[in-house]
N, C-alpha and C positions, 0 to 999 in steps of 0.2 A: 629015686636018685636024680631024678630030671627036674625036680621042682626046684631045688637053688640054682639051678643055672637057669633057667627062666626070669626068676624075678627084678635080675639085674638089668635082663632086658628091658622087660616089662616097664620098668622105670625109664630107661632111656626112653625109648619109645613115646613115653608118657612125658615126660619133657620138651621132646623135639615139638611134640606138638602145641604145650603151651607155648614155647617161643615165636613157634609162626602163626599162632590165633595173635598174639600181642603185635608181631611187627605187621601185620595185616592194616589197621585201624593209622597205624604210623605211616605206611607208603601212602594210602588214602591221603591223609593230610597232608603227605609233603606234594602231593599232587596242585593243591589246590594255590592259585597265586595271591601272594601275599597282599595282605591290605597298604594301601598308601593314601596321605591325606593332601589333595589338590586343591588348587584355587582357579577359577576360571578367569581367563582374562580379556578385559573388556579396557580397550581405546579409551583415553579423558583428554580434555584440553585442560592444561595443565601451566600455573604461574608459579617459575622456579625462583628459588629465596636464596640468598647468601646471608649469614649469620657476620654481624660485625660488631664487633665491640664497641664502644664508646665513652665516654662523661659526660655527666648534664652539665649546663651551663643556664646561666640567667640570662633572659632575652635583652635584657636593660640592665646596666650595674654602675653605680655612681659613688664615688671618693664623698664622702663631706671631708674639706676641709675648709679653715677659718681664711678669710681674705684680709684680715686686718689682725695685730698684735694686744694683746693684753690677757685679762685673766678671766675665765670662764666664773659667769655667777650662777649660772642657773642649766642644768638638762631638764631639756620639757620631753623626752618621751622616754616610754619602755624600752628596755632592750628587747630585739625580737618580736616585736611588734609591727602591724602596718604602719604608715606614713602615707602621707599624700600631698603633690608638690606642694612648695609654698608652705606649710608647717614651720614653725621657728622649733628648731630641734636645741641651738643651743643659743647664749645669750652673753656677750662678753661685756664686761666692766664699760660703761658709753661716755664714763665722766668725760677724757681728757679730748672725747671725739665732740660730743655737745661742746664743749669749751673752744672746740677749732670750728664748729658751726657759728659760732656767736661771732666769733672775732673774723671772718668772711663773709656775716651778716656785717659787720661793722664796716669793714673793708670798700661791700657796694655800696654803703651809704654812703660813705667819703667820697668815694669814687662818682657817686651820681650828683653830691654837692659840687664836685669839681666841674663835671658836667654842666650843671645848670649853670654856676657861673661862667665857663668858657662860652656856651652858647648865648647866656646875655650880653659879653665884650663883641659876641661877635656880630650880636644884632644891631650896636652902638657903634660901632666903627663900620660898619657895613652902612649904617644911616648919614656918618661924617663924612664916608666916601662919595657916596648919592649928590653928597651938596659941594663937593667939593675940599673939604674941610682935611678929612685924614688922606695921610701920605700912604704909594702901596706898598709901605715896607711894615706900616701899622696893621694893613691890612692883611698880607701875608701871616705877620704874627699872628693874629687873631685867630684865622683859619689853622694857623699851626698848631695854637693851643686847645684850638676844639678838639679839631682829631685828637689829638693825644690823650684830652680825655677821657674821649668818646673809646679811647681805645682802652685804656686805664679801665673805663668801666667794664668793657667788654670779659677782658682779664679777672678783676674783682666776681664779677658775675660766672666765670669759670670754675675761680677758687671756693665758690659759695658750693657746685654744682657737687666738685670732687669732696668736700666737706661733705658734704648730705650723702653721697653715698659711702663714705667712708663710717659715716655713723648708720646708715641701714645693713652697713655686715656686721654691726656688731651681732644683729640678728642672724643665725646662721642656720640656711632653711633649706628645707627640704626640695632639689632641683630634678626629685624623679618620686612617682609613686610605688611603692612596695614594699617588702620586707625589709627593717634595718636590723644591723648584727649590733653584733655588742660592741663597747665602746669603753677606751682606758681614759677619757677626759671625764673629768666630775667637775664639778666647784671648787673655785680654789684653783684648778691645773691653768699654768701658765702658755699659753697656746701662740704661734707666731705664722707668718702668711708664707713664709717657706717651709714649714718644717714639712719632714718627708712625707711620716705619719700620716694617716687620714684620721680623722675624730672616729668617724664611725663608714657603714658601706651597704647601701640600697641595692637591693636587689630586686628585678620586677621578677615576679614568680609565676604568675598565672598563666602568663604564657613561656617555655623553655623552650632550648635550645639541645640537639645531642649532635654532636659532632664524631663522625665516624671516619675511617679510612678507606677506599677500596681501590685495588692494585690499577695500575693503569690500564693492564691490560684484560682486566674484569671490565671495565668500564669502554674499554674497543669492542670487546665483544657485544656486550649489552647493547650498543648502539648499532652494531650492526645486523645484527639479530632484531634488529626491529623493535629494541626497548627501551627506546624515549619515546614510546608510546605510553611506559610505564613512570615518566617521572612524577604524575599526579596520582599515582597507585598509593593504596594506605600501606604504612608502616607500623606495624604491630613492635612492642617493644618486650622486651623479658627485664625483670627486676632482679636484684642481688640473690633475691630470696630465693629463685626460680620460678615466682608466678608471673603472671601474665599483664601488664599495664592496660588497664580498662578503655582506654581511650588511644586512639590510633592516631600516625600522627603522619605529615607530608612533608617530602623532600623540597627544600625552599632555596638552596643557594649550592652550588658546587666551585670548590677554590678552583681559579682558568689556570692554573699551570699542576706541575706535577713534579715532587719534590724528589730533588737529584739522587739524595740519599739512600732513600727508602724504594723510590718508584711508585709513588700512593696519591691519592688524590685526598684532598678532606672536602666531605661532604655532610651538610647542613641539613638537619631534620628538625622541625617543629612540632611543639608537643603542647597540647593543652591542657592546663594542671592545675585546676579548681578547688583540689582538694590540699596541695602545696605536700603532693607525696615524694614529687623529685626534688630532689636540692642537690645543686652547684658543688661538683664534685664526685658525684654515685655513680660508681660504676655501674654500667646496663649491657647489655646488648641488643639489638635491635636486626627483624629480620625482611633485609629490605628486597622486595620483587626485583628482580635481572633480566627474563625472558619470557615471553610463552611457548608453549609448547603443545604443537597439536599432534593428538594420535600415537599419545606418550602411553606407556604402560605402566602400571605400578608392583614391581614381582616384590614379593614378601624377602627381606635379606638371608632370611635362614636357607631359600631356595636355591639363594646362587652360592656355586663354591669357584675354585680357580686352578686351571687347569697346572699343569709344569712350569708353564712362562708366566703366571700372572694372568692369562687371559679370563674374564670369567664366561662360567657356561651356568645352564640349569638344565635338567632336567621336565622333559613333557611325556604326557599322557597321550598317545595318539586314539582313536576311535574303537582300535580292536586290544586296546591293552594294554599296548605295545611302548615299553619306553623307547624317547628317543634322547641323544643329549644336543644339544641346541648353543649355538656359540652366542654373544647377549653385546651390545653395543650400549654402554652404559653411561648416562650424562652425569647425574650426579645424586646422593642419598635425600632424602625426601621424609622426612620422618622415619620410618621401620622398612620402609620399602628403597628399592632403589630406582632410578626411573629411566628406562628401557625403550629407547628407538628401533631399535631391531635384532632379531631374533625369535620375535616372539609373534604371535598373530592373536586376532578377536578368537575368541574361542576355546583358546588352546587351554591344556590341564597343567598347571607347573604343579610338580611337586614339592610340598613346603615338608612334610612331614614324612620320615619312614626312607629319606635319602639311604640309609644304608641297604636296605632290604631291595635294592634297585639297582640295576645297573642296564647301560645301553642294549636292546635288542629282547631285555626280558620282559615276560608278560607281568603284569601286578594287576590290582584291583583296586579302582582310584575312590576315593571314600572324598565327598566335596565340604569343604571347608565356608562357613559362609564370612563376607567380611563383615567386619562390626563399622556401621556411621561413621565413628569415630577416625577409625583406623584408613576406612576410602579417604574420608574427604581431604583435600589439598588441602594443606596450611599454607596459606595465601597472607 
């Protein structure tokens, strides 16, 4: 009669104790503090960049246009092609210019016949005077008419000058070395020495131009931070693409005033381009040195978070464990890191990874993280 009411026990019994054989194994582990992944941090001197947009420009850029009137017979080069000064690029109609060279060639000939004759009256009456023979009003004359001619020639010999160059534009030449664009003048196109038009537009390539902006008050500070020690610092540039321009280039000129408008300054960067991969007009950006900074930190961004106000803080590892949260004085982002004047010390453990599993005063188990080359080094 007593064996069914046992069994029911029997079974309770026999459960209590599997559940505290299993929660056994679970306190154990909730004992144990949680893993977190740190980064150790180590002091760099440090050259901070500001990112600024820009356009390239040609370091040299030249109009052709025609200096004299008539009609184009000849283009002697490629479109998009080199040039180099002095080239005759194009060749206007010479007839009616030869035809005013001849007749200013004709002009000093008259003009030097008149000449020689003035100067022989003058030698003839200059000789009647000697003897007493010519009166000086003859004499006077004579001298009068030499000048004149002698002036006459002068003139004539002017008119020959502006001839001859007026027939050398018909040649219309190349007054800079580099790449020319394309061009609406052919053969045939009727071309005039005002018109607005340029025939065509040289540009020197090989060496460019980026012209950027930065606020005035970037530029207070830079200076007083001690970085016009940086104005001969290389300028690394970024291409439309996103990669990276092979060649570095130097701050060469800064506009002396500061536009009412904006509040910006334009600032002048050189670039050397051998390979003619910039061209006049490409957007870039370019990421020009500001400051140095010594005994700067670099904390990983995932580490910092922000308090209630915006302030930010991170999280450290202290020696026994022990989180602490740490308030962070921050200059400005650095590639994936942010860069860190104070808050932080040589040594210290930030936590980058496992932020949730942590909080101020608990213990954790800091698991170290290594950095990659990459990722340290300053982009400078």
């Amino acid at each position: 009669m007593a064996h069914p009411v046992q069994s029911p026990l029997r079974a309770l019994l026999t459960l209590c104790a599997i559940v505290i054989a299993g929660a056994a194994p679970a306190q154990q582990g909730a004992g144990a503090p949680p893993a977190v992944t740190v980064e150790t941090m180590q002091p760099q001197a440090l050259t901070l960049t500001s990112t600024l947009p820009g356009r390239v420009r040609a370091s040299a850029q030249a109009e052709v246009r025609p200096q004299v009137n008539g009609i184009i017979t000849e283009r002697l080069f490629r479109e998009g092609s080199m040039v180099s000064e002095g080239d005759v690029l194009f060749r206007i109609d010479p007839t009616s210019y030869e035809a005013a060279v001849a007749q200013a060639r004709a002009s000093v000939n008259a003009a030097q016949a008149q000449l020689s004759a003035a100067d022989r009256e003058f030698a003839r009456v200059t000789e009647l005077s000697d003897r007493g023979v010519a009166t000086q009003a003859a004499m006077d004359n004579a001298v009068s008419v030499r000048d004149t001619a002698l002036a006459q020639a002068d003139v004539a010999e002017a008119a020959l000058r502006a001839a001859e160059i007026q027939l050398a534009h018909t040649e219309v030449r190349a007054r800079l070395s580099g790449r020319i664009g394309l061009s609406e003048a052919s053969p045939g196109s009727l071309v005039t020495a005002s018109q607005a038009t340029p025939l065509a537009t040289i540009r020197k390539l090989d060496v460019v131009h980026v012209d950027v902006t930065q606020s005035a008050a970037e530029i207070l500070r830079r200076r007083k931070g001690g970085g016009g020690d940086l104005d001969d610092a290389a300028v690394s540039l970024t291409l439309a693409d996103g990669s990276t321009f092979e060649h570095t280039g130097l701050l060469t000129a800064a506009e002396p005033h500061v536009d009412e408008q904006t509040g910006v300054v334009v600032l002048r960067i050189e670039f050397v381009n051998p390979d003619m991969l910039l061209l006049p007009g490409m957007y870039v950006q370019v990421e020009m040195p500001t400051r140095k900074v010594e005994n700067a930190f670099l904390v990983p961004q995932e580490a910092v978070t922000r308090d209630r106000r915006g302030n930010p803080q991170t999280m450290v590892v202290g020696e026994d464990g022990t989180v602490e949260l740490r308030a962070l004085t921050l200059l400005q982002d650095h590639g994936a890191d942010w860069v860190v004047t104070e808050g932080v010390s040589a040594g210290d453990k930030v936590i980058v990874e496992g932020l949730q599993k942590a909080a101020p005063g608990a213990q954790v188990s800091p698991q170290e993280r290594e950095r990659t080359a990459s990722a340290a080094a300053p982009a400078e």
